[in-house]
C-alpha positions in Angstrom: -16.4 -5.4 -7.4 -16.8 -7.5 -10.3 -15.2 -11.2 -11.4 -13.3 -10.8 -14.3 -11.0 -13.6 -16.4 -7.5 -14.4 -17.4 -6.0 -11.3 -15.7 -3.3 -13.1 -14.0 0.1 -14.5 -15.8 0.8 -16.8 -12.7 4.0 -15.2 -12.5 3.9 -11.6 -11.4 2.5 -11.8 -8.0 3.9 -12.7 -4.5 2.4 -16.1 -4.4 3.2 -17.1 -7.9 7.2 -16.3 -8.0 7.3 -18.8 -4.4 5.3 -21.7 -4.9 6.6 -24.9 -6.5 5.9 -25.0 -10.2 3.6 -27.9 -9.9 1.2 -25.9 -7.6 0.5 -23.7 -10.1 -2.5 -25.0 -11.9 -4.0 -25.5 -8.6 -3.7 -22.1 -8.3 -5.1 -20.9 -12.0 -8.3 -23.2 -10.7 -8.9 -21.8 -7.3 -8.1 -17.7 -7.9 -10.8 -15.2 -8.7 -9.4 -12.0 -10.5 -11.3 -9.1 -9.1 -12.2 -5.9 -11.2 -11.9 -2.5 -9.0 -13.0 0.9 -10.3 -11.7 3.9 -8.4 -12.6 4.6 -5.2 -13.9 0.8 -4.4 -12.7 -1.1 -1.5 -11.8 -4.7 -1.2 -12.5 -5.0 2.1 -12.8 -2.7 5.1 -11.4 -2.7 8.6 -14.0 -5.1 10.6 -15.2 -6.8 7.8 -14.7 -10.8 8.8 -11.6 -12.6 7.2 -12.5 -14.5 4.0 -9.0 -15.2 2.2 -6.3 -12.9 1.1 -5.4 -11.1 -2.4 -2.5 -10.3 -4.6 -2.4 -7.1 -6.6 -2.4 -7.5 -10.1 -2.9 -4.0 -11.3 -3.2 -0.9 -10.6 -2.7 0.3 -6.8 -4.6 0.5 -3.3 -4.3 2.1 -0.2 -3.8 0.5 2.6 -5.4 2.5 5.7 -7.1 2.4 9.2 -9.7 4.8 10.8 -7.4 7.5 13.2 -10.7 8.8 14.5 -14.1 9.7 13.2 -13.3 12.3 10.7 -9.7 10.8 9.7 -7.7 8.1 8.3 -4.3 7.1 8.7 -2.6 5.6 5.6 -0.3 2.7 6.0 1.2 2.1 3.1 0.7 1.4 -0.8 0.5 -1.8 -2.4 0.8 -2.1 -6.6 1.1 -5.1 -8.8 2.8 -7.8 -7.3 1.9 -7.4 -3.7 -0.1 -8.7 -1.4 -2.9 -7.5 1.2 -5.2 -9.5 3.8 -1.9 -10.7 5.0 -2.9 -9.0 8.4 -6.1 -10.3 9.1 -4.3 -13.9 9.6 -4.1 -13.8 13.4 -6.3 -15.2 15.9 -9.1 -12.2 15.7 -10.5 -13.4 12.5 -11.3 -10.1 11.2 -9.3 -7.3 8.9 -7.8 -4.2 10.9 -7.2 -2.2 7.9 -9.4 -0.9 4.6 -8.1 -1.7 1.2 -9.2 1.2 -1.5 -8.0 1.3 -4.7 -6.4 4.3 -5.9 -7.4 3.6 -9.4 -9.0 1.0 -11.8 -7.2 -2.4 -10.5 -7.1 -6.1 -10.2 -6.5 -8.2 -7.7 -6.3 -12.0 -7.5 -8.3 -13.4 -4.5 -7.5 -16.6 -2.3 -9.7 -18.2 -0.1 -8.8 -19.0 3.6 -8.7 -23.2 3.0 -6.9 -23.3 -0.2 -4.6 -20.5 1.3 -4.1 -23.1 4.3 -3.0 -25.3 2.0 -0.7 -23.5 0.2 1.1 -22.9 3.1 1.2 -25.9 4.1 3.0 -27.5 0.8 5.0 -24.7 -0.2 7.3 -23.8 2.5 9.2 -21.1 0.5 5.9 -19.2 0.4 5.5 -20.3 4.1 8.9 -18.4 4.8 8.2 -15.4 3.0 4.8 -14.5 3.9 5.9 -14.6 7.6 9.1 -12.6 7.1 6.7 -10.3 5.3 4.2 -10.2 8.5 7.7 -9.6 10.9 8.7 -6.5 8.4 5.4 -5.0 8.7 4.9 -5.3 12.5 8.6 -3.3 12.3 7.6 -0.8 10.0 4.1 -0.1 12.0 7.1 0.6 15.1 9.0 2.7 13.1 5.7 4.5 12.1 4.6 4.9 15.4 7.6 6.4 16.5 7.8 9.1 13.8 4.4 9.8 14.7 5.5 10.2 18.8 8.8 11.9 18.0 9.0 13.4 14.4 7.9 17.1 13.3 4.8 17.0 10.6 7.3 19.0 8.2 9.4 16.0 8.7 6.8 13.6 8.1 5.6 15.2 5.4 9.5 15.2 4.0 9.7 11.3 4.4 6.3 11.1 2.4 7.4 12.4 -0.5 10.7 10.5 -0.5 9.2 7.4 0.4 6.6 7.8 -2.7 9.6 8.6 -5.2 11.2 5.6 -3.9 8.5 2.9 -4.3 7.0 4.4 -7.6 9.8 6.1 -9.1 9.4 9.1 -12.0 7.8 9.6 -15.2 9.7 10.6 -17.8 8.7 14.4 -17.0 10.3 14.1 -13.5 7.1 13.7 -11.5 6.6 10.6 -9.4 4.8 8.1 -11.2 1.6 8.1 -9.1 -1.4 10.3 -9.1 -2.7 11.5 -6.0 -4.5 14.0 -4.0 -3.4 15.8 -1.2 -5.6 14.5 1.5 -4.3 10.9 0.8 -0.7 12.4 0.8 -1.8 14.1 4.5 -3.1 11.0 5.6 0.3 9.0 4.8 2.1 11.7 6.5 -0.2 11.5 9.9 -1.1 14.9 9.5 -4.5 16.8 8.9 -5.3 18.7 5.3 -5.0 22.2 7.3 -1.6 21.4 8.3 -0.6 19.3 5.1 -1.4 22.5 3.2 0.5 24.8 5.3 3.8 23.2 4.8 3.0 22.3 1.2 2.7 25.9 0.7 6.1 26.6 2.0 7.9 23.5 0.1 6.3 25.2 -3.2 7.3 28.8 -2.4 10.9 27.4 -1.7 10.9 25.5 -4.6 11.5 21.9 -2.9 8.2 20.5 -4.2 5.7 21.3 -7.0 2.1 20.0 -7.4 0.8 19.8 -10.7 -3.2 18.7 -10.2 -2.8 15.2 -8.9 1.1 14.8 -9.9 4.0 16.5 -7.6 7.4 16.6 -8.5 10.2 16.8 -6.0 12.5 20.2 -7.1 15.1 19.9 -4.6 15.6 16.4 -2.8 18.7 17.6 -1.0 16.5 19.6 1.3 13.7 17.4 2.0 16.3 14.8 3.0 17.8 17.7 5.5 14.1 18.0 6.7 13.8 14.9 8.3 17.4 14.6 9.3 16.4 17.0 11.7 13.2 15.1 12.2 
């Protein structure tokens, strides 16, 4: 990772549209913006706790270790969110891996000033913990699919739940590029089974994969698919 300057408008992120306007320039002096390439991480599941970052550009994984040859992906974060929210509890180390999905920036925070923050901007206070209670509810709900839905349906919900956060390029594809293991892993499913049912949306005409770009053919049906879970 490399430093990099003036990257951040001190209006986009998370932090910047709740804290009080006169905590600002604290927060211009106290930020490092963070240079990704592809492929780099800014932290890793273990890794000890240093402070917490807000994604300025571009967009990174968010993903934990399902055993020793797989991951599991949690979710995405892209400009304007925050990660290293979850490594704020009492074991003082990260449970995830943040990976960038291409070149990005992210604005970093360090523990104490973070501490203080909190402590004089209670609008940031409020949100950052309503954030923590929707994630603990969406790791439930993602737990449960795993337990109880098909990996068709998963799969189904993947796609949709891509479209959703990232929408569609002007060709109709969803406005992300990605490769199919990544898609597997946000499904909870392995590549040889991902590709099974990819096969069969594509010969059906529900989805279509052009390189690293899909676009969704028929959203009707993959809807229908996870209605029947």
């Amino acid at each position: 990772m490399k430093e990099c300057k003036n990257k951040c408008d001190l209006k986009s992120c998370f932090l910047c549209q709740l804290v009080l306007p006169d905590w600002l320039p604290a927060i211009e002096a106290r930020k490092r913006n963070i240079e990704l390439k592809k492929g780099q991480q800014v932290f890793k599941e273990g890794d000890p706790v240093i402070g917490i970052y807000f994604v300025n550009k571009g967009t990174i994984k968010v993903h934990k270790r399902w055993d020793s040859e797989k991951e599991l992906i949690i979710r995405f974060s892209k400009p304007g969110d925050v990660i290293g929210y979850l490594g704020l509890g009492l074991d003082p180390t990260y449970p995830v891996t943040t990976t960038a999905l291409q070149p990005s920036v992210v604005c970093f925070l360090d523990l104490q000033f973070l501490e203080n923050t909190l402590n004089v901007n209670s609008k940031f206070t409020v949100a950052l913990v309503r954030l923590m209670a929707t994630d603990l509810q969406e790791s439930h709900k993602s737990m449960r699919d795993l337990a109880h839905m098909s990996v068709k349906a998963r799969i189904a919900k993947a796609f949709i739940s891509m479209k959703n956060q990232f929408g569609l390029r002007t060709d109709g594809s969803i406005n992300l590029d990605i490769n199919k293991q990544d898609i597997a892993a946000y499904a909870g499913a392995s590549y040889e089974t991902f590709f099974k049912v990819v096969t069969e949306l594509s010969s059906n005409k529900i989805v279509e994969f052009y390189g690293k770009s899909f676009t969704i053919q028929n959203e009707a049906l993959l809807l229908e698919i996870i209605a029947r879970g």
